[in-house]
C-alpha positions, 0 to 999 in steps of 0.5 A, spaced: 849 591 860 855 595 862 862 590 862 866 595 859 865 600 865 872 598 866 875 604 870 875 603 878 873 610 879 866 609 876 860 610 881 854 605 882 848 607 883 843 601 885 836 603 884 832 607 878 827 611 883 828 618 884 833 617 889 837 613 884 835 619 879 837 624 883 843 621 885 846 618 877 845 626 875 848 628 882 854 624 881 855 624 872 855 632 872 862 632 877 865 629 871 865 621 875 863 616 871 857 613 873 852 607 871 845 606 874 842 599 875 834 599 874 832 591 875 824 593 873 824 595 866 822 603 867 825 607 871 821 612 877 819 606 882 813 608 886 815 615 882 811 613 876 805 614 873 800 609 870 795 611 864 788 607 863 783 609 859 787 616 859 787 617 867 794 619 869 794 615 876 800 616 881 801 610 886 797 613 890 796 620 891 802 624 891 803 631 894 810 635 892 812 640 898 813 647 895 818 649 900 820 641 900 828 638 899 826 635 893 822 641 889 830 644 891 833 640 889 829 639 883 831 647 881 838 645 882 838 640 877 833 644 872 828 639 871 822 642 871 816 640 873 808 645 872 802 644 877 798 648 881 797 649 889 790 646 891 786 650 894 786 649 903 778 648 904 774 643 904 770 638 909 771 634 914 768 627 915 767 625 922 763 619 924 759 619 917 757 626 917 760 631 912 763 638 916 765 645 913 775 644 913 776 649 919 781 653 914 781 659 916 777 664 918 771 664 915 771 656 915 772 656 922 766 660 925 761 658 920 763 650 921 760 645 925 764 640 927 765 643 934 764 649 938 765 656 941 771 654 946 774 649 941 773 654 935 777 659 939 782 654 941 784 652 934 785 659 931 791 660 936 793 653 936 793 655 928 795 662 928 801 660 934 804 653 929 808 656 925 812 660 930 813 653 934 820 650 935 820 644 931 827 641 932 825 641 939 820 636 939 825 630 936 824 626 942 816 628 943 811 623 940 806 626 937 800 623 941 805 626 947 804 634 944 797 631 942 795 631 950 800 636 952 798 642 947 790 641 946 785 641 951 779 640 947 778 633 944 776 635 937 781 640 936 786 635 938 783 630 933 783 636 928 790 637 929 791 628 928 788 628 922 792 634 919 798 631 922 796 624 918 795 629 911 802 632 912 806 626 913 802 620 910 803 617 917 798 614 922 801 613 929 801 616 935 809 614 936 812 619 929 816 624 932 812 631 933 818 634 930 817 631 924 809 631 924 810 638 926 814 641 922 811 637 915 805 641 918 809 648 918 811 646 911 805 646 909 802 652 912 808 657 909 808 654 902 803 649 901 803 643 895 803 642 888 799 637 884 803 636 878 801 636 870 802 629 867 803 626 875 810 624 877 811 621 871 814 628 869 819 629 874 821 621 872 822 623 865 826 629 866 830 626 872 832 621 866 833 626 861 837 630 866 842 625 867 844 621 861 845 629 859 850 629 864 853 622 862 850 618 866 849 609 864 842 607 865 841 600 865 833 598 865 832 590 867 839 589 870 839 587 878 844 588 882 845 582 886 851 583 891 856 589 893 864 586 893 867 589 897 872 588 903 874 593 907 871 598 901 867 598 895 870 594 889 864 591 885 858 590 883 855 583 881 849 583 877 844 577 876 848 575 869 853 573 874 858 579 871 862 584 875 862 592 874 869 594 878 867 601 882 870 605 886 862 607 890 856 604 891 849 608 892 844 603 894 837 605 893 831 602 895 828 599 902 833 598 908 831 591 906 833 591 900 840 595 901 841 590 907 842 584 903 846 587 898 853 587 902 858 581 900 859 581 907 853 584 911 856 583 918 861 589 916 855 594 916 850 596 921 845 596 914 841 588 918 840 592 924 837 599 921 832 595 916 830 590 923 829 597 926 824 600 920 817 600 921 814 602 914 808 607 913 802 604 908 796 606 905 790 603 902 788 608 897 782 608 892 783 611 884 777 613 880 776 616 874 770 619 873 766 623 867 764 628 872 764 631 879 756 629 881 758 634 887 762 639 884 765 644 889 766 638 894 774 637 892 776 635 898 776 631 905 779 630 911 777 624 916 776 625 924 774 619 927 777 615 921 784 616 918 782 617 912 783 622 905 780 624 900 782 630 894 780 631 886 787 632 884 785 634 877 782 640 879 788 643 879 792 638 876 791 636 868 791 629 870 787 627 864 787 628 855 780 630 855 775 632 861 776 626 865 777 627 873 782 623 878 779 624 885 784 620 890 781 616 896 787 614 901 787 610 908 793 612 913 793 603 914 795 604 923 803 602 923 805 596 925 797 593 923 795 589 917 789 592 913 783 588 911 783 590 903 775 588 903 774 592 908 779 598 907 776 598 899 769 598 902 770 603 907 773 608 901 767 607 897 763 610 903 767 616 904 766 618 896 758 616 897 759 622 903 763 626 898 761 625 892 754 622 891 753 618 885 759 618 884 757 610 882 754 613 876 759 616 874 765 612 874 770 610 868 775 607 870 778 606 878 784 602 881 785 599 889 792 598 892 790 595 899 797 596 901 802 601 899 808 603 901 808 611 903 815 610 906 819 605 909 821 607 916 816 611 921 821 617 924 819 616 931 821 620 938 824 614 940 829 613 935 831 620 935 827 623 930 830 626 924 837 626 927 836 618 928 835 616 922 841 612 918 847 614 913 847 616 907 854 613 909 854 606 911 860 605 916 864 599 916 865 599 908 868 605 905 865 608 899 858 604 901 852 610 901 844 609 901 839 614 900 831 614 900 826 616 905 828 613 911 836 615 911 839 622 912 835 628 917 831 632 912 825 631 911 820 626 909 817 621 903 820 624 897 823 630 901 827 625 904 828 621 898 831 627 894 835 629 900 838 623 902 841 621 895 843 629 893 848 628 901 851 620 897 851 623 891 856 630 895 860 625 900 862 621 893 864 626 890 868 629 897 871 623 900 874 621 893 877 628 892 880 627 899 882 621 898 886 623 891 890 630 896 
């Protein structure tokens, strides 16, 4: 443990994900003292890779943006990471049928999932989004751009479902400003399956920060932040205080809300009342072969549903072995059916990959998974309205993770959020010195 962090000027990073990560790095290399509590006994949180049967699983299927804050901030840090772009073709799935990905020209004439008008429609609806004002849409919902913009019902569903890929979200409530400019992000520099999965930018984050001297403490849970009208310390389950002069919690709004000694000095309880978390059930297989082999990708129209072989791009396995990734955008604000849901996913791979069953080595479901934790809805001011990274009420008190700060989302918004906490830390204890 770390009880001899004496020095009131240590920063305290609560949480081992790569919000957490990126913040302890962020923060050690300015030369502060900085200890990060990680309560599990690894860090990388929902970041981590599971290994069975030598198949490298993400929990669920993790995308990195090209042109995203995190690969940025990544950069900026030196932590590496190798992968490959997967390729924008595929089908989609509409009412049990499989249908050419209207990708581009080619895809668009020759598919049949709808007709002439639509087809014509959705080329310049496509040639036309990236030119679009994404900021001016932060008070639009999604289902309202939907109506508004598209007049053929099966463009408008197309559109749905690339807006459910490009945010992990299904509802009709998201900000059109996020929905669109993920989509814009998408289009312009794509994503990237990574070698080795998520794992390697946990290990390089790890790596990144004790290198700048950060404190990384595993299986230590910080159970309350002491603070009056500032922070002063941190209290860990062992019952030991670790004077500090900041804090960065990390986390669910839950989890930053229940941190504070005194919750009433902060608007943290409003803002976790607030969030509404974004989920997925998501099938894992890990198969011998590709009983379809050029099938690597699906999309659903009528059903909120993904499927993508991301080790067709990604090594993601030692041998020849191939990690294909079924996920169902769960309705926000709805419990899933995990029977159901998994039964479901299975008949998506019967469309895209049949045989599959034959084939299969080792597989995993998670019924209900947390893509993020706080939906960005037009109602709640889009990107703009979501909270911090600085707590008002306690100075020195900052939170980072995919629901705070206004860029981007998932792990953009992540990375983002904890590089902002970890600037103000510094900054706001320069001025303070002045």
């Amino acid at each position: 443990m770390a009880q001899d962090a004496k020095s009131t000027g240590t920063v305290v990073v609560v949480g081992g994900g790569l919000a957490g990560l990126v913040a302890a790095t962020s923060v050690a290399r300015t030369g502060r003292s900085t200890v990060l509590f990680e309560k599990a006994r690894e860090p990388g949180g929902r970041a981590r890779t599971q290994i069975e049967a030598g198949f490298r699983w993400n929990l669920g299927p993790h995308a990195l943006y090209a042109g995203g804050a995190a690969a940025r901030v990544f950069r900026d840090l030196k932590v590496s990471f190798v992968g490959a772009k997967p390729p924008a073709n595929g089908f989609v799935i509409d009412r049990g049928t499989k249908h050419t990905l209207p990708a581009g020209l080619v895809s668009l004439l020759s598919t049949r999932y709808f007709g002439l008008g639509a087809k014509l429609e959705t080329a310049k609806l496509l040639s036309g989004l990236p030119r679009v004002d994404a900021g001016a849409l932060a008070r639009v919902s999604v289902g309202e751009w939907l109506r508004r913009e598209i007049a053929h019902d099966d463009v408008r569903r197309l559109v749905a479902a690339l807006f459910r890929l490009s945010t992990y979200a299904n509802s009709s409530e998201q900000s059109a400003e996020a929905a669109v400019g993920s989509f814009q992000s998408a289009l312009a520099r794509g994503v990237f399956y990574l070698d080795g999965g998520w794992q390697t930018l946990v290990d390089g984050l790890r790596t990144a920060a004790v290198e700048a001297g950060a404190r990384i403490e595993t299986g230590a849970r910080v159970t309350a932040v002491l603070h009056d009208e500032r922070v002063r310390a941190v209290r860990l389950a062992d019952g030991s205080e670790i004077p500090c002069e900041a804090v960065i919690v990390t986390g669910s709004p839950g989890d930053a809300a229940a941190l504070p000694e005194r919750a009433d000095m902060t608007p943290l309880t409003t803002w976790a009342a607030a969030a509404r978390p974004v989920r997925a059930a998501c099938l894992d297989v890990g198969l011998s072969r590709l009983p379809v082999a050029a099938a690597n990708f699906a999309l659903g129209i009528d059903e909120p549903i993904y499927a993508s072989v991301h080790s067709a791009v990604a090594k993601l396995h030692d041998g020849a072995g191939l990690v294909v990734h079924v996920a169902k955008y769960l309705p926000v604000g709805e419990d899933g059916d995990p029977r159901a849901d998994e039964r479901q996913l299975e008949g998506v791979l019967d469309v895209l990959q049949p045989g599959w069953r034959d084939v299969v080595v080792a597989r995993r479901f998670l019924p209900d998974l947390t893509v993020s934790h706080a939906l960005v809805t037009a109602s709640g001011g889009s990107l703009a309205g979501r909270p911090g990274p600085a707590v008002p009420g306690v100075r020195g008190l900052y939170v980072a993770g995919d629901w705070v700060g206004c860029e981007g989302l998932l792990a953009d918004a992540s990375v983002a959020s904890a590089a902002e906490a970890s600037r103000l830390v510094v900054t706001q204890a320069v001025a303070a010195a002045a």
